[in-house]
C-alpha positions in Angstrom: 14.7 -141.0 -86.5 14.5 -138.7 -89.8 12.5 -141.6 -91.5 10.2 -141.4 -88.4 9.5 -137.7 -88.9 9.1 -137.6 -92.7 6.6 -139.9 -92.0 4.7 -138.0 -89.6 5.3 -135.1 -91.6 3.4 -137.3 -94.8 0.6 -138.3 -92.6 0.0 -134.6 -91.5 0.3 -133.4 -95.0 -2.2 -136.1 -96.0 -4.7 -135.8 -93.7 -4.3 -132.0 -94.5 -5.2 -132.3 -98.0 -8.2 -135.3 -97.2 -9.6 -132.4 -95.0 -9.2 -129.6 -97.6 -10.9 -132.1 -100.3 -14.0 -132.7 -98.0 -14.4 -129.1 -97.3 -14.1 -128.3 -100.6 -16.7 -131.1 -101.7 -18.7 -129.7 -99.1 -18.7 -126.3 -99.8 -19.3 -126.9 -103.4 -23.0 -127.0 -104.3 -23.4 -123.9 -102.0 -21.0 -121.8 -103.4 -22.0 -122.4 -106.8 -26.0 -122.3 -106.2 -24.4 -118.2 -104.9 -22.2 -117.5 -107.7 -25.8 -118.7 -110.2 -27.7 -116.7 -107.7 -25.7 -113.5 -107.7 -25.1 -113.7 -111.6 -29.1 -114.1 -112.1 -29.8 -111.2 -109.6 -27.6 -109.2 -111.1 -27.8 -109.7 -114.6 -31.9 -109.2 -114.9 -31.2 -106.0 -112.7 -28.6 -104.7 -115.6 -31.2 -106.1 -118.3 -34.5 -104.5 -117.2 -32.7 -101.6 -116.1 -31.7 -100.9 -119.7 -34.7 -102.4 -121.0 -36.6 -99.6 -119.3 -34.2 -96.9 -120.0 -34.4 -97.6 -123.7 -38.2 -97.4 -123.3 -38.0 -94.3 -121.7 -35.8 -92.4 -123.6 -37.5 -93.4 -126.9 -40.7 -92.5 -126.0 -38.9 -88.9 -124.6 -37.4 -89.5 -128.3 -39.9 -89.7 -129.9 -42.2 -87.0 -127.7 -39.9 -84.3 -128.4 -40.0 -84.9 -132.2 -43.3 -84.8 -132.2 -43.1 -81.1 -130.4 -40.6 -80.0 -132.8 -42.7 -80.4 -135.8 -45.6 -78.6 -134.1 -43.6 -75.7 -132.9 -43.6 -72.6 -135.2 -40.5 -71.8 -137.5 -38.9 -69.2 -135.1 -40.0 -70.4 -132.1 -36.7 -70.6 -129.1 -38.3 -74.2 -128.4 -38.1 -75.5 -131.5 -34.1 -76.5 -130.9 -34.5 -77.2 -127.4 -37.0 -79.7 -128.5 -34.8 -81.0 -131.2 -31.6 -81.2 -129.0 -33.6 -82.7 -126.4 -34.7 -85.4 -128.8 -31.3 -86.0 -130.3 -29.8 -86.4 -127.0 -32.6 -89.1 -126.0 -32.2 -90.8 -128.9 -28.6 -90.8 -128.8 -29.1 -92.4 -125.1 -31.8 -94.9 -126.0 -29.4 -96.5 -128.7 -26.6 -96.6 -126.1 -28.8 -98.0 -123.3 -30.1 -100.9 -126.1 -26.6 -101.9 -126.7 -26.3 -102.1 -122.8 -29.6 -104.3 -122.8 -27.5 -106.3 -125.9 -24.5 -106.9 -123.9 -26.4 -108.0 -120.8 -29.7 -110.1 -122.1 -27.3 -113.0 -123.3 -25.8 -113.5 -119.7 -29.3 -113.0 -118.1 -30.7 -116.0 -120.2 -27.8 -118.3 -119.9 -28.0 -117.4 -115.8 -31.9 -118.6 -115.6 -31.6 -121.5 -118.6 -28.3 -122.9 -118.4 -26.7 -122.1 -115.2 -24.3 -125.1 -115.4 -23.1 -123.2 -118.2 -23.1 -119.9 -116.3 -21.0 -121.4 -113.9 -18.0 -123.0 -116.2 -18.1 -119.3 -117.8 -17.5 -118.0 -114.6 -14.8 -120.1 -113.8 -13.0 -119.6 -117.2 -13.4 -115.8 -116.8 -12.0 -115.6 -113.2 -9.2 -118.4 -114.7 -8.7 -116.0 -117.4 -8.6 -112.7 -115.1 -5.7 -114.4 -113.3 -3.4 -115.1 -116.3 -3.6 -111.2 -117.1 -2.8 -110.1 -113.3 
């Protein structure tokens, strides 16, 4: 009588996992075309975004250096112009480190996304061990 119910409780525990492998196989390809997907959307957002905002803030940059050597000696604009232009500059350095940090993962999303996916899967494997 035990025997009988370990057995069906093996069969039901088999045919458990056999359905939890298929789903998984079939699940697979989708879920990881999403993950490539949502990592190349989202990665060329963060890399043009800072691509742009480095543009922008050197050409301010380099605008407002321009106006601060025109402007006369005494003149209340000349340090608004060179604060102005500091402060842009400081920013476009900060936002090309941002476009440094994010170009790599853009290019391994769009060349190599087998590759994008295993580091996916190490970091998410890695994030667990921490928490």
């Amino acid at each position: 009588m035990i025997n009988t119910e370990v057995e069906n409780l093996v069969k039901v525990i088999t045919a458990t996992i056999s359905d939890t492998k298929q789903f998984v196989l079939d699940q697979a390809p989708e879920l990881a075309q999403q993950v490539i997907l949502r990592g190349r959307v989202t990665d060329t957002f963060w890399t043009l975004f800072f691509m742009l905002l480095t543009t922008v803030m050197a050409r301010f940059s380099i605008n407002n250096w321009e106006k601060f050597r025109v402007a006369k000696e005494y003149s209340d604009d000349k340090g608004f112009y060179l604060a102005f232009g500091i402060l842009t500059a400081v920013v476009a350095i900060f936002s090309l480190v941002g476009f440094g940090v994010n170009v790599g993962d853009c290019i391994t999303s769009w060349v190599t996304p087998k590759i994008y996916l295993l580091e996916y899967l190490k970091s998410l494997l890695s994030y667990r061990k921490c928490g």
